[in-house]
N, C-alpha and C positions, 0 to 999 in steps of 0.2 A: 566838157562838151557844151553845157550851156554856157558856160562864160564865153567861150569860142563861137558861139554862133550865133545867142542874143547878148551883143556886148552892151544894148541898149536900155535892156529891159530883163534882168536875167532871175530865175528865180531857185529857190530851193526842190531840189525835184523831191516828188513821192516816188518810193519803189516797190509797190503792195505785194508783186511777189516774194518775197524776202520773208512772207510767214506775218502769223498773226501780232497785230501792233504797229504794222509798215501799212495795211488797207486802210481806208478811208476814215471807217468807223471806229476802229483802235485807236489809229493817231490821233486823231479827233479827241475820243475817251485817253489818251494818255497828258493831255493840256489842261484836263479838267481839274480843278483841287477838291482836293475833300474829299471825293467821290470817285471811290476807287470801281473798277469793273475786272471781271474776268472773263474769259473766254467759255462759253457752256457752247454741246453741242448741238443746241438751235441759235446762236450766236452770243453776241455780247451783254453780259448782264451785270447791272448792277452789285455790288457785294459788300461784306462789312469790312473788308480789311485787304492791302495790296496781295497780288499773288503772282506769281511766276510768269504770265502773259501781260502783265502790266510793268512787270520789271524789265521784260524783255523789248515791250516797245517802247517807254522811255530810254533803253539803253541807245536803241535804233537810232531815237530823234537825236542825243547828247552827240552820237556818232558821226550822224549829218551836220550836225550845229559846226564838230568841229571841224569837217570836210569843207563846207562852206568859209568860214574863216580863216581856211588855211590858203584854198583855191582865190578866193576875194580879197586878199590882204589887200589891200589900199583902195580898192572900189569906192569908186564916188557915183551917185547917181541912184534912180530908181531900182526897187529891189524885190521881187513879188514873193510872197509866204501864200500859203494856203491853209483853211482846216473849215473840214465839215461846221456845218451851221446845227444853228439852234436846231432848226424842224426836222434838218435828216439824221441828227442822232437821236430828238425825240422819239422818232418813229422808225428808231433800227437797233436801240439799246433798250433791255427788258427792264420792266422792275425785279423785287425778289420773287414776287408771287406769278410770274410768265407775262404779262401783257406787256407793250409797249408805254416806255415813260409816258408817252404822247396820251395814254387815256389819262391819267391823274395831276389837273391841274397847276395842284401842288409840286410834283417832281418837276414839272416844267417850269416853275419858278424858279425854283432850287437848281435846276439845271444849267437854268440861264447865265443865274449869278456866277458859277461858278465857272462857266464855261469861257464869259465876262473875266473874270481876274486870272486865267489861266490867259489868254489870250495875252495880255496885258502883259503878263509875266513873259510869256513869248517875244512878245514884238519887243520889251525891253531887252530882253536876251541877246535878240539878233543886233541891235542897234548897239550893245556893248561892247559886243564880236566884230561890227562891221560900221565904225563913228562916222563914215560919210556916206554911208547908202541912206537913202529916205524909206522907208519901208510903206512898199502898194501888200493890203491884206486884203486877199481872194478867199472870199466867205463862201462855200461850195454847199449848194441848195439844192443836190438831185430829188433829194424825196421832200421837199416842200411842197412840192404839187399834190403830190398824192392825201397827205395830210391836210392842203386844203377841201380836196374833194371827198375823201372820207373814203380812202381804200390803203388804207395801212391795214392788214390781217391781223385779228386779233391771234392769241396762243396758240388759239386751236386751228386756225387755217380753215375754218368752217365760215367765218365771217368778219367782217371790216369793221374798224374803230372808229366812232363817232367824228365826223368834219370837225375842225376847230374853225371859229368864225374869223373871218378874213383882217379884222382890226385887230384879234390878239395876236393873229400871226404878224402880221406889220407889226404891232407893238413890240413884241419879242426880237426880232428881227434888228428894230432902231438900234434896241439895247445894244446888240453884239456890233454893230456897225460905228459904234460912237463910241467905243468903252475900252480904243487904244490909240485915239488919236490919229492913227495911220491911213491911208488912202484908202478908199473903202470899195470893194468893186464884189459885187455877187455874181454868182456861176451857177449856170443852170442848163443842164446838157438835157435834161427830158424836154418830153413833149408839151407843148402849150406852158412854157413857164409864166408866168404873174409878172411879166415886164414894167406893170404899171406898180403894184405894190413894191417892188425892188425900188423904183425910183421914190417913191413916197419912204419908202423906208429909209430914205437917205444913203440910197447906193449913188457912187460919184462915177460908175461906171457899169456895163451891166454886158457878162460875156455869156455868151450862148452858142449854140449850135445854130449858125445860120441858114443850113440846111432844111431844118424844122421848122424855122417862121414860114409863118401863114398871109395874107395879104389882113387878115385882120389884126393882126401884130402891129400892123404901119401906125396907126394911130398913137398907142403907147413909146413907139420906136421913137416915131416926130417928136411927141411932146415933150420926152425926155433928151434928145439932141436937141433941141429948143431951148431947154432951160439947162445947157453947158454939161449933159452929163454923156463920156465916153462910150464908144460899142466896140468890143472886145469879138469881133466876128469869127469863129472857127469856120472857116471853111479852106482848110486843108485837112482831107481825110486822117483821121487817126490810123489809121493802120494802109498798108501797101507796101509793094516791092522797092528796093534800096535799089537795085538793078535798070530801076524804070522810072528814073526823077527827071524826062528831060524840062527846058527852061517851057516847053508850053504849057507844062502842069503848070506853073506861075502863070502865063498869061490867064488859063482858065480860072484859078483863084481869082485872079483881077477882076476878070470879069462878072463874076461873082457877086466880090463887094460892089462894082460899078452898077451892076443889074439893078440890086436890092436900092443903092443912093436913088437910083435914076425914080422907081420907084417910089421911094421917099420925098423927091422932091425938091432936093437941095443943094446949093451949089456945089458943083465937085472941086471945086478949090477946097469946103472946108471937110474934104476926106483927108487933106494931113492932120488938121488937128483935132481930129473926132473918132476915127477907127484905127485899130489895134488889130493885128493878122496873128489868128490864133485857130492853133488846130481844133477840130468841130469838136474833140474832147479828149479826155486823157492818154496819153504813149504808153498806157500801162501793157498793151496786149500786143503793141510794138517790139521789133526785132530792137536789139541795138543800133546796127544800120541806118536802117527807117528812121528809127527816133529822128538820130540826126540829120538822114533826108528832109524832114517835117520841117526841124526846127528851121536847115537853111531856107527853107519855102516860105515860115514866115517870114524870116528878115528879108528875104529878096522880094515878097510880096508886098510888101510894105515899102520897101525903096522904090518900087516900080511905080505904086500909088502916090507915091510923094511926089515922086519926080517928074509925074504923067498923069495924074487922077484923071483925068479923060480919055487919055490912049491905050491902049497896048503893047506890052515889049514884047521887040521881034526874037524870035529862037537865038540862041546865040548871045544876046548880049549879055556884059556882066553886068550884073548892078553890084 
């Protein structure tokens, strides 16, 4: 399905339903070396040695690795991977003693590293699989915000874990961004995400929910398409009926991106080579169907902006 419908830009899906190891935070913790986790029943915790829900989602990823290069045999071009970021498994993986890695400095060090050479490992993985894809790695940051502002819940759910200040977060950040060579683009589907730190941190592209920017976003938006870095805009809903894709749902995408340019300020010629049509955030909660509604929406949203950045397409045509 995604080869078939982003032949341009296609990527390894996640399937989080599929049980623990397939969600966000497992996979994520399944990349990591050294640092095995297991599943406890207030979530995912650190542990001394692998166990049975760590077996089970590395078996998942091996699964997909070989789905992927079975489906991709001879794919040339752009390739997009994904996995949780430093801050959101900081502050969604426990240590032994109940708190979030995200209070003890040190684990966050150690976390980093390792999250750094398991990546590494990954992105040479897929490129061994697949010698003519370029590999784009989508560093997914939903709980970065929270941990900059200081409402990660400690153990007890009585109270929140101390802010981490804004330069170690960027610093941590570069690390994972720089430490497999691959195209680097950060995701951040919460509210108010750190636009400006993503681009300091050396994100070369920066995907969000365009739904959720705010007119004080524009500033960080500008500066970073200014200094050549991509907007990965979702704005085709994540979830709706398969039943009910007609092509105006594309125009209103369109107009979407066009609103938010106009806004911005910038010539609409350079919307081919600057925005990417991406749903406003994951197909996990998605029908099968739908999925695929979505995905066609981005690619025909994206032809329609290429081929018209100023106009509207009329109902009916194909792109």
């Amino acid at each position: 399905m995604v080869l078939g419908e982003l032949p341009d830009l296609p990527h390894l899906p996640e399937l989080p339903a599929r049980g623990p190891g397939a969600d966000l935070l497992g996979r994520g913790a399944v990349l990591l070396v050294d640092l095995p986790v297991d599943l406890q029943p207030s979530g995912w915790r650190f542990v001394d040695r692998p166990g049975l829900d760590l077996r089970r989602g590395r078996d998942l990823l091996a699964r997909d690795l070989d789905a992927l290069e079975q489906v991709g045999e001879g794919y040339a071009g752009p390739l997009k991977v994904q996995a949780a970021g430093l801050w959101t498994l900081a502050g969604g993986i426990e240590l032994h003693y109940g708190d979030k890695a995200v209070s003890d400095p040190g684990a966050v060090r150690d976390l980093g590293q390792s999250l750094a050479e398991g990546l590494r490992r990954h992105v040479g993985e897929i490129q061994r699989r697949l010698p003519a894809a370029q590999v784009v790695l989508q560093v997914d940051e939903p709980g970065l915000p929270a941990v900059l502002t200081g409402r990660v819940p400690t153990a007890s759910g009585y109270g929140t874990l101390a802010a981490v200040e804004e330069p170690v977060v960027e610093a941590g950040l570069r690390d994972i961004l720089t430490a497999t060579g691959a195209f680097p683009v950060v995701h951040c589907c919460a509210g108010r995400p750190p636009l400006a730190l993503f681009h300091a941190a050396g994100a070369r592209a920066l995907a969000m929910d365009a739904g959720l920017l705010r007119e004080s976003d524009d500033e960080a938006l500008g500066t970073a398409v200014e200094a050549g870095v991509a907007l990965w805009l979702g704005v085709v809903p994540a979830l709706g009926n398969a039943a009910e894709a007609p092509m105006s749902d594309v125009a209103g995408s369109v107009r979407s991106v066009q609103r938010l340019w106009r806004r911005l300020g910038f010539d609409p010629v350079q919307i081919r080579e600057t925005v990417v049509v991406t749903p406003a955030c994951g197909l996990a909660g998605a029908s099968p169907g739908y999925a695929r509604v979505a995905l066609r929406r981005c690619r025909e949203t994206g032809h329609a902006l290429r081929d018209d950045p100023e106009g509207t397409p009329q109902p009916g045509r194909r792109q």
